[in-house]
VOGU-3710 file (C-alpha; in Angstrom, 3 decimals, decimal comma):
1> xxxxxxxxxx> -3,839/9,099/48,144  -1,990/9,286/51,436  2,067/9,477/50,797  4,365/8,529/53,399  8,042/8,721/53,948  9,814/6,483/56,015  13,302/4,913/57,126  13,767/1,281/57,709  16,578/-0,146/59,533  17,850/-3,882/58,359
11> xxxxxxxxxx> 19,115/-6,136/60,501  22,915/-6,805/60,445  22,424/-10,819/58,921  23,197/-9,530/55,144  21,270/-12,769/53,815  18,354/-11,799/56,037  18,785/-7,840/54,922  18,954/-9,234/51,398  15,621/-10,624/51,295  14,084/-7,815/52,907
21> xxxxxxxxxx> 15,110/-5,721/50,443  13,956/-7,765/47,444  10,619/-8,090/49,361  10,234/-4,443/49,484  11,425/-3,823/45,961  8,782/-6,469/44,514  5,639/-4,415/46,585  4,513/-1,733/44,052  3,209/0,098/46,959  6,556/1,316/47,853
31> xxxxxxxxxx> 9,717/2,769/46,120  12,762/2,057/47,660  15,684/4,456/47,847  19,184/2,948/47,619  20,151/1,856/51,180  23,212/3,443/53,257  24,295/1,014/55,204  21,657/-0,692/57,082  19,347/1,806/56,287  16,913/2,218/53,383
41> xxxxxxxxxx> 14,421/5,886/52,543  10,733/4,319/51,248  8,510/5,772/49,826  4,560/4,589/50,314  1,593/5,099/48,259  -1,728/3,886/49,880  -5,487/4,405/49,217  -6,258/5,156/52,677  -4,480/6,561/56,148  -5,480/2,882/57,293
51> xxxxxxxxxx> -3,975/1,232/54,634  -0,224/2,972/55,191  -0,693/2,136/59,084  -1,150/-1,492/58,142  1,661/-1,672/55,322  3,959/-0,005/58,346  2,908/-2,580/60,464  3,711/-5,578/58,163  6,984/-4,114/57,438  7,869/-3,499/60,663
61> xxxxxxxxxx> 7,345/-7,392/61,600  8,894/-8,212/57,694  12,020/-10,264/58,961  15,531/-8,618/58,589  13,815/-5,246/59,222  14,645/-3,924/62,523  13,104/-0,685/62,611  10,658/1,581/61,221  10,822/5,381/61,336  8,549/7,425/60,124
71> xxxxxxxxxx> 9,733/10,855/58,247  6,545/12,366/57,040  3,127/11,463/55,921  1,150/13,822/53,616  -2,814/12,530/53,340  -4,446/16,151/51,717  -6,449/14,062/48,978  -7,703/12,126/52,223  -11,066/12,590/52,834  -12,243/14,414/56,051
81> xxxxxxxx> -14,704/11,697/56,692  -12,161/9,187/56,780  -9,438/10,702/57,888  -7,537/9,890/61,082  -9,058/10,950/64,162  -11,836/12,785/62,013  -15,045/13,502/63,418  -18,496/13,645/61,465
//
């Protein structure tokens, strides 16, 4: 399973931060580190390569988020075959 590290930056509306974080605590894909100042460390677990792009890409357009960084992704247990940019 493909592990992935990223950093989110909320917006500065706190009701609108608020939500986001309660929408990314309640997603059991992710585990949310506690956030320093606007910005919150998470943690995703995916089946696939594909699956963490998409999640990345719904949390980037996830209201109050503003931006998504990306700190590491780890996908050894990936298979070859279906691995990024893998050829057969």
């Amino acid at each position: 399973m493909p592990v992935s590290g990223i950093v989110l930056t909320l917006t500065e509306d706190r009701v609108r931060r608020e939500d986001a974080l309660r929408h990314l605590a309640a997603d059991g894909r992710l585990e949310v580190g506690p956030a320093e100042g606007r910005r919150v460390a998470v943690v995703l677990v995916t089946e696939s390569l594909a699956d963490g792009r998409d999640l990345c890409e719904a949390l980037i357009d996830l209201p109050g988020v503003d931006q998504l960084e990306v700190a590491y992704v780890a996908a050894e247990d990936e298979p070859a075959s279906t691995a990024e940019g893998a050829s057969t």
